[in-house]
C-alpha positions in Angstrom: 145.7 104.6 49.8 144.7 108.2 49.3 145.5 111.5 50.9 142.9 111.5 53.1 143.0 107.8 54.1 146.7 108.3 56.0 146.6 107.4 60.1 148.1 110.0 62.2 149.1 110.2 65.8 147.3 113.5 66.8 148.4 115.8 69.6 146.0 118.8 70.1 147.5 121.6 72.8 146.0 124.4 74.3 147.6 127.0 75.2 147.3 128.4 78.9 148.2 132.3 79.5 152.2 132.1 79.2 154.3 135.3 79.7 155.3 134.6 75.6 152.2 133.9 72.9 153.4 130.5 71.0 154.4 132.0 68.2 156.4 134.4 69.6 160.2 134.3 69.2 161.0 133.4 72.8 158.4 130.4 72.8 159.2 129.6 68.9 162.4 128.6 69.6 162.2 125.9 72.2 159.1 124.7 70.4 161.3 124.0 67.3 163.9 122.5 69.4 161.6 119.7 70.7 160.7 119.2 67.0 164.1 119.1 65.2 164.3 115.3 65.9 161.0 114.7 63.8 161.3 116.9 60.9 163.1 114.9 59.0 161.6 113.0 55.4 162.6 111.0 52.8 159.9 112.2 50.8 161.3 116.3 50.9 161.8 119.2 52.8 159.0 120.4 55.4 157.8 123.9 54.3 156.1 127.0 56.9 153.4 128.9 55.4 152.2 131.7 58.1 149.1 134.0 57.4 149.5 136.8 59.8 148.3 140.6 58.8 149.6 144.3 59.6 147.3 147.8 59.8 144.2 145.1 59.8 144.4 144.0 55.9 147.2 143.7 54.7 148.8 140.5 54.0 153.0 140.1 55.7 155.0 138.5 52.9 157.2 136.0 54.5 158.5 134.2 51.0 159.1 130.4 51.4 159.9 129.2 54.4 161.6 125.9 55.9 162.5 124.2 58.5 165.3 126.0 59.8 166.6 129.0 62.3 166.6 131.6 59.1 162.7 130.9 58.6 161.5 130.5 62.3 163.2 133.8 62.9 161.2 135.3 60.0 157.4 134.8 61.1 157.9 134.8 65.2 157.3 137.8 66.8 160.3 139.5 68.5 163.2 137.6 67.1 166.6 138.8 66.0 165.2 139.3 62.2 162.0 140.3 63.0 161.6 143.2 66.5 161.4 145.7 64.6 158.3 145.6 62.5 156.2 142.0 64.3 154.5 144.2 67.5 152.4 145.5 65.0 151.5 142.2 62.9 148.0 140.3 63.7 149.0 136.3 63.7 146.4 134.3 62.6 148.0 131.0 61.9 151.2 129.1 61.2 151.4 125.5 59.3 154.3 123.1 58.6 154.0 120.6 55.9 156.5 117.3 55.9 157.0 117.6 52.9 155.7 120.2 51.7 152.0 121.1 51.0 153.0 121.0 46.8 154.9 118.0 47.1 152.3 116.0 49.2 149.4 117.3 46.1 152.0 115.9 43.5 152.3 112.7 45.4 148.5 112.4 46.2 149.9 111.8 49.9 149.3 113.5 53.1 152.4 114.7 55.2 154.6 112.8 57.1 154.4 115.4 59.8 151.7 118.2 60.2 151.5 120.8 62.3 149.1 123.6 63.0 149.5 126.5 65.2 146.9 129.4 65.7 146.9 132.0 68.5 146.0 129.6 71.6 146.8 126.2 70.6 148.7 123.7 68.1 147.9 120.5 66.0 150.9 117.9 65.8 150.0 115.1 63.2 152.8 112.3 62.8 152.1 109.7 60.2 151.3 106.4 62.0 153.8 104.0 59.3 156.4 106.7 59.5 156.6 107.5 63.4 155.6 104.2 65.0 158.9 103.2 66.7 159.3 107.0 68.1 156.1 106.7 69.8 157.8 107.2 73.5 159.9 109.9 71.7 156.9 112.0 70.2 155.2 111.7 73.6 158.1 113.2 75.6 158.5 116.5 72.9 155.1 117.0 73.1 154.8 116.8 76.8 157.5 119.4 76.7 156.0 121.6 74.7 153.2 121.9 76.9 154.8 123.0 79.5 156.9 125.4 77.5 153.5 126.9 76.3 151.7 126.6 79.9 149.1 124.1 78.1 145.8 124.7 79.9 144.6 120.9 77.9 146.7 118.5 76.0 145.0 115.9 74.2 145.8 112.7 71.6 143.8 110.6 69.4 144.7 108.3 66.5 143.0 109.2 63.3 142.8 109.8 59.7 143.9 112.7 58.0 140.0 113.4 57.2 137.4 112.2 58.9 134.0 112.0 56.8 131.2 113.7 58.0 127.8 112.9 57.3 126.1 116.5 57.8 128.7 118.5 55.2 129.7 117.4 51.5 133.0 119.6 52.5 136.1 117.7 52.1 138.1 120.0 54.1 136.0 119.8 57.4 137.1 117.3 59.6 140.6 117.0 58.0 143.6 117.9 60.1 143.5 121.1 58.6 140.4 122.0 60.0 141.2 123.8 63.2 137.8 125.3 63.9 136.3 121.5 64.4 139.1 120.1 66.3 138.9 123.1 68.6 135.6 123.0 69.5 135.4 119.3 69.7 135.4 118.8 73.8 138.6 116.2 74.1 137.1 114.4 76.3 134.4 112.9 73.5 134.9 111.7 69.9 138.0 109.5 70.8 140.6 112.0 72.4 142.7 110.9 75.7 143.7 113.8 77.6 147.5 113.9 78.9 
């Protein structure tokens, strides 16, 4: 089985207009809570990569990042580590790789666990094989998190890590990683349940 051939559970979450953005500090941390339980691998240690920008180009340097209350603090917007300098950062995205992105290249497997997070909404990806008897468990976190972010549309659908499209020789588009099709994809076609 190949990296693209991996079943996920799939969560997609919209945010609604909560006093706190989701990646801010204050939102961040409760999210991370709900997670804690899940980020967990035999395979490694999950890794953060955040692209986010200051004065309109240029690129914030977070260093590596993991799964832990050092990292969160590093890319969220006003935490402990980072008020002074984040209100004038422009977040584009934040991804968490389980294990991380290298590891899962060397081993020609997807992640365990995959999450996405842009400036209105998240991706959750749990690998089918690894997460099946936590089903009830994943539900409930991500039920929570919506309601922690004010979730304007929750959504779930089982699926591949890519799904091939006919219409692009792309690889990338319609993997998990490809936020711009899963957000415009209505939920309510192609296979998603809404919550």
């Amino acid at each position: 089985m190949g990296f693209s051939d991996r079943n996920y559970y799939v969560f997609l979450i919209r945010t609604g207009a909560p006093t706190d953005q989701p990646y801010s500090w204050n939102s961040w941390r409760q999210v991370a809570l709900e997670l804690d339980p899940f980020v967990e691998s035999k395979r490694g240690k999950a890794s953060i990569v955040s692209t986010q920008t200051q004065n309109k180009n240029d690129a914030v340097s977070f260093g590596r990042m993991t799964w832990n209350d050092v990292s969160h603090q590093k890319w969220t917007h006003g935490s402990p580590s980072s008020a002074g300098g984040s209100s004038s950062w422009y977040f584009a995205r934040t991804e968490v790789w389980l294990p991380s992105r290298s590891k899962c290249v060397t081993d020609d497997a997807a992640p365990d666990f995959y999450l996405s997070l842009w400036r209105d909404g998240f991706v959750f990806a749990f690998h089918v094989d690894t997460y099946a008897d936590r089903v009830p468990e994943i539900d409930a976190a991500i039920r929570a998190i919506g309601k922690i972010v004010d979730a304007s549309m929750m959504a779930y659908k089982q699926r591949q890590w890519s799904e091939r499209h006919s219409l692009t020789p792309i690889p990338y588009r319609g993997s998990l990683q490809d936020i711009f099709s899963l957000q415009s994809t209505p939920p309510s076609t192609d296979g998603w349940q809404l919550l």
